[in-house]
N, C-alpha and C positions, 0 to 999 in steps of 0.2 A: 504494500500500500504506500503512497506517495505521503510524503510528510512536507508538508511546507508550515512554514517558520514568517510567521507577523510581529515585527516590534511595532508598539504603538498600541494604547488601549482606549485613542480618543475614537470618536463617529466615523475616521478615513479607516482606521484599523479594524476597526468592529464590523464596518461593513464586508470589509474584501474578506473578514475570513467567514461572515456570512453567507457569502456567495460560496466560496470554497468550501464550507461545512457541510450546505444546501446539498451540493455533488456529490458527497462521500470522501470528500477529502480530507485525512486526518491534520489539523491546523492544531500549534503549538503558539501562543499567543503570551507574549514578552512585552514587561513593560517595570520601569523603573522605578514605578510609584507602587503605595499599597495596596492600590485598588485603580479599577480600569474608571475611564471615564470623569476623570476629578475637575479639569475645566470644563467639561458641558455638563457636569452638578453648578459648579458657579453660575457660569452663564446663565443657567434657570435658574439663580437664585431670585429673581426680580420676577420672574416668569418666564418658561422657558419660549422666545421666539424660534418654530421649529423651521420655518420657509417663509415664501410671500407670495400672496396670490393672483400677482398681475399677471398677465399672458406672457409669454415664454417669448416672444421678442420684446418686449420690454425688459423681462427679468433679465437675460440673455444680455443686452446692453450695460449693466450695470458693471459687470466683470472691463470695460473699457478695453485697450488693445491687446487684450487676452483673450476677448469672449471665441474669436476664432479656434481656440485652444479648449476654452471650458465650454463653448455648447454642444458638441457633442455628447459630452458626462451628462449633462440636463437632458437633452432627451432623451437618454436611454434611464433615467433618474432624477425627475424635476421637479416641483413643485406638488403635480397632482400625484404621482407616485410616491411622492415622499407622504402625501396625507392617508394614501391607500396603505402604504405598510404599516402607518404606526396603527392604523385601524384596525389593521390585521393581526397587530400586537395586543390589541383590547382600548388601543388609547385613542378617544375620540377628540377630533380637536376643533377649532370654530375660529374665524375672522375678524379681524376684531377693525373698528373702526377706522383704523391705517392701512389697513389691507395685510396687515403683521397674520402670519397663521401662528395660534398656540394649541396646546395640549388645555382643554375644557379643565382642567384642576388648574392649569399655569403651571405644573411642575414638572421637573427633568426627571427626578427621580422616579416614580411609576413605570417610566416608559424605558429608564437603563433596567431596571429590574428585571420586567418583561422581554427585554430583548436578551439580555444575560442567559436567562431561562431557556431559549431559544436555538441560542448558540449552542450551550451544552446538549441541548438535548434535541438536536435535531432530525426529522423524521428518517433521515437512514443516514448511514455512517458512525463515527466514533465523536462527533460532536469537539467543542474548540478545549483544550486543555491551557488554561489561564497561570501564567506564570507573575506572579508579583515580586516587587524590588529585585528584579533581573535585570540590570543595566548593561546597554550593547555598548563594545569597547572596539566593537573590529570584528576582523577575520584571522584564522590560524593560516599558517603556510597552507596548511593542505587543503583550505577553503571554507572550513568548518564556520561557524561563529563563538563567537567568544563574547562570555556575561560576566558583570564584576554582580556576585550575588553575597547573601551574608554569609554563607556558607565558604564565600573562597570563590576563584576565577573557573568557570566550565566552560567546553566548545560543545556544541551542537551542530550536526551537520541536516541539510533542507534539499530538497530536490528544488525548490524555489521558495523569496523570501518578498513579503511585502512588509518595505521601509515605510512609517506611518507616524514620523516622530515629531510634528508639529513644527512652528518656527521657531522664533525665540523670546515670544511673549510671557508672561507669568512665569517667570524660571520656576517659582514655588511648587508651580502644578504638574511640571516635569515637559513642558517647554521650554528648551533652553539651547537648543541649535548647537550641543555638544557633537551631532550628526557631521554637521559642516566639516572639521581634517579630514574624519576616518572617510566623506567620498573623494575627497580634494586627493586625500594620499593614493588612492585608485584610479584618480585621474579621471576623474567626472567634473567637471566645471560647476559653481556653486557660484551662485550672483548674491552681492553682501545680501544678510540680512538688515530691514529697515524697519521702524515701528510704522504700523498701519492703524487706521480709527484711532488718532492717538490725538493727545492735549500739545499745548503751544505754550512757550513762553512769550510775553510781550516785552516788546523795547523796553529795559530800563526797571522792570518789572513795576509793580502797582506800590503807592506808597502804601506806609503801615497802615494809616487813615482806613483805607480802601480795602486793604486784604485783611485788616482785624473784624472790620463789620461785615465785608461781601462775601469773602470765600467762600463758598459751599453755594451761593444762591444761583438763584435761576434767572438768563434775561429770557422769559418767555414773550410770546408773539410778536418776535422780530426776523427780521430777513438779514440774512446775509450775499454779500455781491464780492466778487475777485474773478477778475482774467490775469488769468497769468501772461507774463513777457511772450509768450509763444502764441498769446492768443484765444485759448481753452478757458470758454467763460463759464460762473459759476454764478446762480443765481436762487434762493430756496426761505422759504419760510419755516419757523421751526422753534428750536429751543437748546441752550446750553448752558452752562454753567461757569461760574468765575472762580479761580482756584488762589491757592494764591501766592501764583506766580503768572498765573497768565489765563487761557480758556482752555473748558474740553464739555466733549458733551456729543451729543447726536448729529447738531448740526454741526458745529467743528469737524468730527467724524467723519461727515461726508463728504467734507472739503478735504480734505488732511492731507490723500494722495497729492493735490492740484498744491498746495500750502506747501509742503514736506519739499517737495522737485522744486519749488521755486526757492526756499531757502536754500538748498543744496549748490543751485546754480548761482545764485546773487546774493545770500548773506539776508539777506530776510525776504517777509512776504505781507503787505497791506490787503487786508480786507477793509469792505465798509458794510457798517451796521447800520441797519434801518431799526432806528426803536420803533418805530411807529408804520409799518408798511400798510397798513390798511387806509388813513387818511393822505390825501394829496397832498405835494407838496407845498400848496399854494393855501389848500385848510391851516396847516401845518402853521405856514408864514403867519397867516391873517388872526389865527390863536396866538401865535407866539409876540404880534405887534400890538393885539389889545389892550388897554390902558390896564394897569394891573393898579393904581392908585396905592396904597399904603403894604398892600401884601408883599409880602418876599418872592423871590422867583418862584422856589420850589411850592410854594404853596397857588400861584399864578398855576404853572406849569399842571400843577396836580389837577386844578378845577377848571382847565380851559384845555387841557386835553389829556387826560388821570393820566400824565406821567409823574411815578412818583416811586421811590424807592431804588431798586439794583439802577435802573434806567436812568433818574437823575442825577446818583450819583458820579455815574459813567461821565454823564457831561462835564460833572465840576471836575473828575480825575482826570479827561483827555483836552477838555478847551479853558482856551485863558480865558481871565477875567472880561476882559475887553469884550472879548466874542460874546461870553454871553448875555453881557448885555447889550448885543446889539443882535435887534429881529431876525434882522436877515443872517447874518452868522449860525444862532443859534437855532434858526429852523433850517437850514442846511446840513448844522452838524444832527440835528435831532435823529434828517430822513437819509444821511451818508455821513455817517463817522469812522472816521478812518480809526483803522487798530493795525499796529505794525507787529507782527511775530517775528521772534529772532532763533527758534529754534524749535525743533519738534523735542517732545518730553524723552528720556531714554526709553529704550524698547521694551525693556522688562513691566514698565508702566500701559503700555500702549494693548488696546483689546486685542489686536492682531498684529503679525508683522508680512510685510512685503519681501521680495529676492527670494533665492532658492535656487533649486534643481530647475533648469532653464528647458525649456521646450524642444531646444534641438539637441540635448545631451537624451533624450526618450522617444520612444518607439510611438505610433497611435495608441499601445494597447501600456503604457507608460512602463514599458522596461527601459532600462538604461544600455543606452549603447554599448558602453564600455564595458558591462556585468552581464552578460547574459541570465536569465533566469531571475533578476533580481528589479523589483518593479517601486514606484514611489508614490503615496498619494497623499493628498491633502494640504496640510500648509506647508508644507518643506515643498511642495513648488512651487515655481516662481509666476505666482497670479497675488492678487489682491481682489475684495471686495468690501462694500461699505457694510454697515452692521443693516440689518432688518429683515432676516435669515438668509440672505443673499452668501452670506461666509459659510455658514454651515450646511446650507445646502451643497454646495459644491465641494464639498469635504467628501459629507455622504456618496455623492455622486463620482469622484475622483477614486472613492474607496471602492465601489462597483464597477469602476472603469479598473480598477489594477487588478480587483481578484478574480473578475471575467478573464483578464489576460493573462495571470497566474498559471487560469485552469487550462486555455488554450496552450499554454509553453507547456503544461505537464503533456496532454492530451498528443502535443507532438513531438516528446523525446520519444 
C-alpha cells in the first residue's frame, strides 16, 4: 500500500490528505504543533468566515495577478462546494449581510471536529494517522524525511509528500516559514516572504494625546482612496481601527497589498480618508462654513454634521490650527485627509503573508519541479488574498489541487 506523508495540519493539509484518505490511500499527517488546525480555531475565534458568496468571477478576481494560477483550484473547489462539504460534515452555514459565508453557530470548532472524524475514519482505506509536535527539519541522504520530535530526530520514508506549512504569519501557531532553506537548499526558488492583510505605521507615529485615548477605536463609515505611483487605484467604504502606532483593520487589509508594494518601492505610501463619504462635498463645505457663534468646533462639527469622536480627533492630530479654522480647508480635509504610512507592521503580526513557492518552480497538478513526487499547497505559495474567506478558500482548494495530484503521481509510478 502507498504511504504518503502531509506536513501541515492547517485547511491546505487536511484537505489533500482528504482526498488521499477518500482513495484508500494510507496518509501519515505531521505537524509541529499539538494539535492540527490551531490558526483556523483562531480565525473563528470572532466567527468562523468559511468563503464568500459572490459569483466565481468576481470571487476569482480578488486573488489579483494570480487569479490565472488560483482559478482553477476554485472551480474544481469554490465557494459553492466548499458550502456543500461542510454540509456534508453536519455543519450548516448561512450569509450573512456582506455576502461573508459562516458556519450557523459562527464557530470553527464543530466543523474541525467533524472533519477530524472523517479523516480517521474514512469509508474505505486505513484513514489519516495524525502525528503531533513532529517538526520537518529536511530530508536524509537516502530521501527519507527527517522530524525533530520529543522523542529524538526520526526519518520516514513516503512514496509522495504534500508540503502544507503555511507562510510566516503567527509564528505562535506554527506558521513560521522555517520551510523556506530546507526548499532553497534543494534548489527550489522561494520568493521573500511578506506580511499580507496586515497594519501600517504612520509618519512620525500619532502623539501620546492621540494613541493614549484612540488606540483600539474604530473610524467606522469612512472610505478610503490610494492609486498607487503605477497607477492601480483603490477606492472602498468600510471600517478600521487606530493602533497605536499607526492603522489596521479590514479596510486597511484590503488595501495592504497596493500600500505594502508602494512603501517597498518609495519609502512610504498616502492614503486619503473620507470621514464623511456619504455627504457631498459641497454639504460638507456649507456645514463646515455655518456661523457656529459661541460653540467650539468640535461641538459645531458634532451638531452640523455628528462628526464627533475617533473622527474629530483625527483632524486636530493631522491639520494645523490655521486649516481648521478655515471652511474650506477643513471641509477638504474632513472628505480627503491625507495619512502617510511608512511601513507595513512585521509579519508575524500581519493575518496573512504574501511570497512563496512561485508558480513556475510547480507543475499544474502543484508538484515541484525540482522534487518529483513532492507537491505544495496553501500559503507557502506564492499568491495573496484579502480577508472575507477569499484566503481560506483557496487554501482548501490548493489542498485538493495537490492531493488530486499526489494520487495521480502515485497512480503512475
Amino acid at each position: 500500500m502507498n504511504n504518503v506523508i502531509v506536513i501541515g495540519g492547517g485547511p491546505a493539509g487536511l484537505m489533500a490528505a482528504q482526498v488521499l484518505a477518500a482513495a484508500g490511500v494510507g496518509v501519515q499527517l505531521f505537524d509541529a504543533m499539538p494539535s492540527v488546525g490551531r490558526k483556523f480555531l483562531l480565525a473563528g475565534k470572532g466567527g468562523l468566515n468559511l468563503t464568500h458568496s459572490e459569483p466565481l468571477d468576481a470571487f476569482a478576481s480578488r486573488y489579483g495577478d494570480r487569479r490565472g494560477w488560483v482559478e482553477p483550484w476554485l472551480q474544481a473547489l469554490g465557494p459553492t462546494q466548499l458550502r456543500a462539504w461542510a454540509q456534508a460534515l453536519g455543519v450548516d452555514t448561512f450569509v450573512g449581510s456582506s455576502g461573508r459565508v459562516f458556519p450557523t453557530d459562527m464557530k470553527a470548532a464543530p466543523l474541525l471536529r467533524a472533519w477530524l472524524h472523517r479523516l480517521r475514519h474514512p469509508e474505505n482505506g486505513p484513514g489519516v494517522q495524525l502525528h503531533m509536535r513532529h517538526r520537518w527539519i529536511g530530508w536524509s541522504d537516502d530521501g527519507s524525511l527527517r522530524f525533530e520530535t520529543p522523542q529524538g530526530v526520526i526519518s520516514v520514508r513516503a512514496d509522495a509528500v504534500v508540503l502544507a506549512l503555511g507562510g510566516a504569519s503567527w509564528a505562535r501557531l506554527g506558521s513560521d516559514g522555517a520551510w523556506v532553506p530546507l526548499l532553497e537548499q534543494r534548489g527550489v526558488p522561494v520568493a521573500p516572504l511578506r506580511p499580507a492583510n496586515c497594519g501600517f505605521d504612520v509618519n512620525g507615529g500619532w502623539t501620546e494625546h492621540f494613541a493614549s485615548r484612540f488606540a483600539g477605536q474604530p473610524f467606522k463609515s469612512v472610505a478610503m482612496a490610494f492609486t498607487s505611483s503605477s497607477g492601480q487605484a483603490f477606492r472602498r467604504k468600510g471600517e478600521f481601527v487606530a493602533t497605536a502606532t499607526g492603522v489596521e483593520g479590514s479596510l486597511i487589509y484590503a488595501a495592504s497589498a497596493l500600500l505594502r508594494d508602494e512603501i517597498a518601492q518609495h519609502g512610504s505610501a498616502t492614503f486619503f480618508l473620507d470621514l464623511l463619504p456619504d455627504p457631498s462635498p459641497e454639504r460638507v463645505l456649507a456645514e463646515a462654513a455655518h456661523p457656529r457663534g459661541s460653540r467650539s468646533l468640535s461641538s459645531h462639527l458634532k451638531s452640523r454634521l455628528g462628526l464627533e469622536g475617533i473622527k474629530t480627533a483625527i483632524l486636530h492630530e493631522l491639520c494645523a490650527k490655521d486649516a481648521m479654522a478655515q471652511p474650506e480647508r477643513l471641509a477638504a480635509a474632513i472628505k480627503a485627509l491625507p495619512l502617510r504610512l511608512i511601513a507595513a507592521r512585521p509579519i508575524d503580526e500581519a493575518i496573512s503573508s504574501a511570497g512563496g513557492v512561485p508558480r513556475d518552480a510547480l507543475d499544474a497538478h502543484l508538484m515541484l519541479e525540482r522534487l518529483p513526487g513532492v507537491f505544495c499547497a496553501g500559503e507557502m505559495l506564492d499568491w495573496e488574498a484579502p480577508t472575507g474567506g477569499y484566503l481560506l478558500t483557496a487554501c482548501f482548494a490548493s489542498g485538493q489541487t495537490a492531493g488530486e495530484g499526489a494520487l495521480r503521481w502515485l497512480r503512475g509510478k
